[in-house]
C-alpha positions in Angstrom: 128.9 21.9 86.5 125.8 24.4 85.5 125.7 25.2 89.8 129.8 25.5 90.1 129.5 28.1 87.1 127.0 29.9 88.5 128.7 30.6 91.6 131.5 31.8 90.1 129.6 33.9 87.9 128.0 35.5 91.3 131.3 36.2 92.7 132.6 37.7 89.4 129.6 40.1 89.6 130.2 40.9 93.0 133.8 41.8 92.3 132.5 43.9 89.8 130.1 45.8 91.3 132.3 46.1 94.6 134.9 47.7 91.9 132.4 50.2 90.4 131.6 51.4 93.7 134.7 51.8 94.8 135.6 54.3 92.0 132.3 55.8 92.3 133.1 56.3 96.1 136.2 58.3 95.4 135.0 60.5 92.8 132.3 61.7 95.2 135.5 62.1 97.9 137.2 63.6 95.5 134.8 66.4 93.7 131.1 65.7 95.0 129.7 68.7 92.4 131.8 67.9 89.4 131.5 64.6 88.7 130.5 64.3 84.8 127.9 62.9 83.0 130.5 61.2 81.2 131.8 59.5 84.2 128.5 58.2 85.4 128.3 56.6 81.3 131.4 55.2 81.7 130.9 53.0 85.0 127.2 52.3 83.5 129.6 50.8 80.2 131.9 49.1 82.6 129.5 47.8 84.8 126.2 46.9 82.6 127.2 46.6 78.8 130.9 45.2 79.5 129.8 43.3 82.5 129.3 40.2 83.4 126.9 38.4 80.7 125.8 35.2 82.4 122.6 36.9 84.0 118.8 35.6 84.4 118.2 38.4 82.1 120.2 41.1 79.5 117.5 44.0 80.0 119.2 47.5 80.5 116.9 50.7 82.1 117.7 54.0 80.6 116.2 57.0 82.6 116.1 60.2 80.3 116.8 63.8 81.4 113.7 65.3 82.9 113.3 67.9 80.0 113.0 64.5 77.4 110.7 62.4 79.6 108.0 62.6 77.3 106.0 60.1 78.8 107.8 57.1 80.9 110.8 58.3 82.5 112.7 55.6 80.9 113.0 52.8 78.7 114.7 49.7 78.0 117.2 47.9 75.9 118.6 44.5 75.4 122.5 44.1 75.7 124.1 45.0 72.2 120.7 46.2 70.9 121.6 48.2 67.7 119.1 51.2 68.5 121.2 51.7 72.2 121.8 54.8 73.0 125.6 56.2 72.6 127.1 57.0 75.5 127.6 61.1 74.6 123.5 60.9 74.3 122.6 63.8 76.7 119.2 63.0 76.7 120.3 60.2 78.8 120.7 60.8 82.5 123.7 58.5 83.1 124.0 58.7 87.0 120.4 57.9 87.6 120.6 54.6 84.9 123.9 53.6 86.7 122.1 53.8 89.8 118.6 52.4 88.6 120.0 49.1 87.2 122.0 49.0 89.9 119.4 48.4 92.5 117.7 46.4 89.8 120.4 43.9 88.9 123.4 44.3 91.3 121.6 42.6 94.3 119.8 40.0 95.5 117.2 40.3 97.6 115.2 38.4 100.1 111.9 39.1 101.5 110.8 37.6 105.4 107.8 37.2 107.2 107.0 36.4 110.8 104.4 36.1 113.2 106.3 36.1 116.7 104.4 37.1 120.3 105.8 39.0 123.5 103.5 38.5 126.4 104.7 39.2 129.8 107.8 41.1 129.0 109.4 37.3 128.0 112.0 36.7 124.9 110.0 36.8 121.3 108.7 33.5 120.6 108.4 33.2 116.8 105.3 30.8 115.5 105.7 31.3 111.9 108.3 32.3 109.7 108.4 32.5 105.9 111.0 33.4 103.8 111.5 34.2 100.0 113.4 36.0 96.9 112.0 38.9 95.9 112.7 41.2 92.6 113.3 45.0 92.7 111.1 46.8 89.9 110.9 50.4 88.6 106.5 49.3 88.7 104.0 48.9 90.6 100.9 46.3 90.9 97.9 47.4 92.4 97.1 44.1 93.8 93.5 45.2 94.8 92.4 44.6 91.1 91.6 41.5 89.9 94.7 40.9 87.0 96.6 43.4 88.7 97.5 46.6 87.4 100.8 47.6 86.0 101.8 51.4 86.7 105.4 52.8 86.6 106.6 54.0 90.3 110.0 55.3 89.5 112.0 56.4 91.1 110.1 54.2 94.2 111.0 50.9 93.6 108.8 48.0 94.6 109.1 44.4 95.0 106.0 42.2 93.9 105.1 38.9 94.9 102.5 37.4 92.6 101.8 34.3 94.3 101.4 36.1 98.0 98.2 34.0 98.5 99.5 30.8 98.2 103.0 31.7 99.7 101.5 33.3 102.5 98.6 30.8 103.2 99.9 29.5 106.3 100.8 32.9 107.8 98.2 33.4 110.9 98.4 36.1 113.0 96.2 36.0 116.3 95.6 38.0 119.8 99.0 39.1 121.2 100.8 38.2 118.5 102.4 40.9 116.0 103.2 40.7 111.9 106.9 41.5 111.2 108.2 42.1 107.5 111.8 42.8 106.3 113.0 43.0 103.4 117.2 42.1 102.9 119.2 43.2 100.2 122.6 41.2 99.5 125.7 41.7 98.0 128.4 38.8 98.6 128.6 38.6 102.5 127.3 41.7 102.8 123.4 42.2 104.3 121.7 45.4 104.4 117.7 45.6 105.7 116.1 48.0 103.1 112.9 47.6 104.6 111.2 47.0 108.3 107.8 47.2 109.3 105.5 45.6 112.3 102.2 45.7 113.3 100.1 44.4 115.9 97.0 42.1 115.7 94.7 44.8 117.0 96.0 47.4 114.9 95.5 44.5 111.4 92.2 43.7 113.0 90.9 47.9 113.9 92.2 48.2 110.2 90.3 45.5 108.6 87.2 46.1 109.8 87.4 49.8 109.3 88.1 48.8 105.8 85.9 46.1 105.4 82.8 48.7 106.3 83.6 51.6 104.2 83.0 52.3 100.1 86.2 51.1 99.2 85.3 47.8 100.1 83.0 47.5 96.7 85.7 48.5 94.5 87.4 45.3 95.0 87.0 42.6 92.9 83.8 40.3 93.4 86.7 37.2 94.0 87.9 39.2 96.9 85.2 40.6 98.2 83.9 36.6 98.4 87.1 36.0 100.4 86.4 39.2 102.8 90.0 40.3 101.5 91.9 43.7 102.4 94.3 45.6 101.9 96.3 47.8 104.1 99.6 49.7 104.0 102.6 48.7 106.8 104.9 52.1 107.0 108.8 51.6 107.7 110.2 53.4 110.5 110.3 57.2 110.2 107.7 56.7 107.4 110.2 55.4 105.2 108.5 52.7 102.8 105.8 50.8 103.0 104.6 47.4 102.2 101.2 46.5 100.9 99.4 43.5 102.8 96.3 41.6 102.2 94.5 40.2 105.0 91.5 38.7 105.7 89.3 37.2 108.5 89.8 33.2 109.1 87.6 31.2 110.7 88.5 30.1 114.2 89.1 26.8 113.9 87.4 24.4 117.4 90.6 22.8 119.2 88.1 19.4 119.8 88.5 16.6 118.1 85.9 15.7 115.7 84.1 12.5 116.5 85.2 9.2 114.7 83.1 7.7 112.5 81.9 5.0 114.7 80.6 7.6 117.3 79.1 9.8 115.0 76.9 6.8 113.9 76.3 6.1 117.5 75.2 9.6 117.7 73.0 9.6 114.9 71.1 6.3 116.5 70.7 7.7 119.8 69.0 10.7 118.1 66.8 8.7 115.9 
């Protein structure tokens, strides 16, 4: 019952959101310059506050006017918090709050990795292929310290993965071979790539070691340093975006089989 409900409450949010943008659409048709602050309260009412309720979480972003930042460029409110701001609140910049918790709760979004080869001019061959939900945020972690380090990065908008190590554990890239990242964002049937980036192994390799010899290096914490850990930025095309990966050197691993036990005793007689 708690999965058939859930469904429906995914589509009912879909339809919602599909709705606001629709009206939004034609008011930009209609007078681009003149759309009010009002308006943009309105939909953010409609949409957020009057909503759909059944949600993994009831946190509202409100971005103030740039004269009232005063600090963070916005804060946040439970649904039906008392202390909410009123719609006429002109400190309030209504169209960026429509639009912030609109990337933040309107979507879902899914985050791929792959390591695929192209020798020879031959089809992509992918070898491995990993594939997760991810969560837009208005911060940033710098992953590179030990606990990780909140910081605010509106109005960039990043998507942390807190457990990349262990997710990403089985994610080898080797010679001729090339890392791939995309990230998906997804509104019913609808699928739109907000982020794409490759590199090749001798590019993550020139990078490393670069990396891995300069100052920097000592900044990182002693847990990563043990590891030989770094951590490089991936640009999107035309520079837009960027992920943040951490790499580091594994240890080639001998394609023989080990000796059995048996022979390894036979091996220590002849020895002795």
């Amino acid at each position: 019952e708690k999965e058939g409900k859930k469904d429906d409450d995914l589509s009912e949010r879909d339809a919602l959101v599909k709705e606001s943008l629709k009206r939004v659409k034609a008011a930009l048709q209609t007078d681009p310059d003149g759309i009010s602050n009002a308006f943009w309260g309105k939909e953010f009412k409609t949409l957020f506050l009057d909503g759909w309720h059944d949600r993994d979480d009831d946190l509202v972003y409100y971005v103030k006017n740039e004269p009232y930042f005063e600090g963070d460029p916005f804060f946040i409110k439970r649904i039906g918090s008392p202390d909410s701001p009123s719609l006429d609140d002109n400190q309030i910049n209504w169209e960026e709050s429509y639009y912030l918790n609109m990337v933040l709760h309107s979507f879902t979004y899914h985050l791929t990795i792959t390591i695929d080869s192209q020798v020879m001019k031959k089809p992509t061959a992918v070898s491995t292929k990993v594939v997760t939900s991810v969560y837009a945020s208005p911060n940033k972690i710098q992953m590179e310290r030990e606990k990780g380090h909140n910081l605010i990065s509106y109005p960039d908008i990043f998507f942390t993965i807190h457990d990349f190590f262990e997710l990403f554990d089985s994610v080898v890239c080797e010679k001729n071979e090339r890392l791939c990242v995309e990230i998906v964002a997804c509104l019913g049937k609808t699928r739109v790539a907000v982020f794409q980036g490759s590199v090749l192994f001798e590019k993550l390799l020139e990078v490393y070691q670069a990396k891995r010899g300069s100052a920097w290096a000592e900044y990182l914490p002693a847990s990563m340093r043990s590891q030989n850990i770094q951590f490089l930025d991936m640009k999107g095309p035309r520079g837009k975006g960027r992920a943040q990966i951490s790499i580091k050197k594994m240890k080639i691993k001998s394609k023989k089989q080990p000796p059995s036990g048996q022979q390894q005793q036979q091996q220590q007689q002849q020895q002795q």
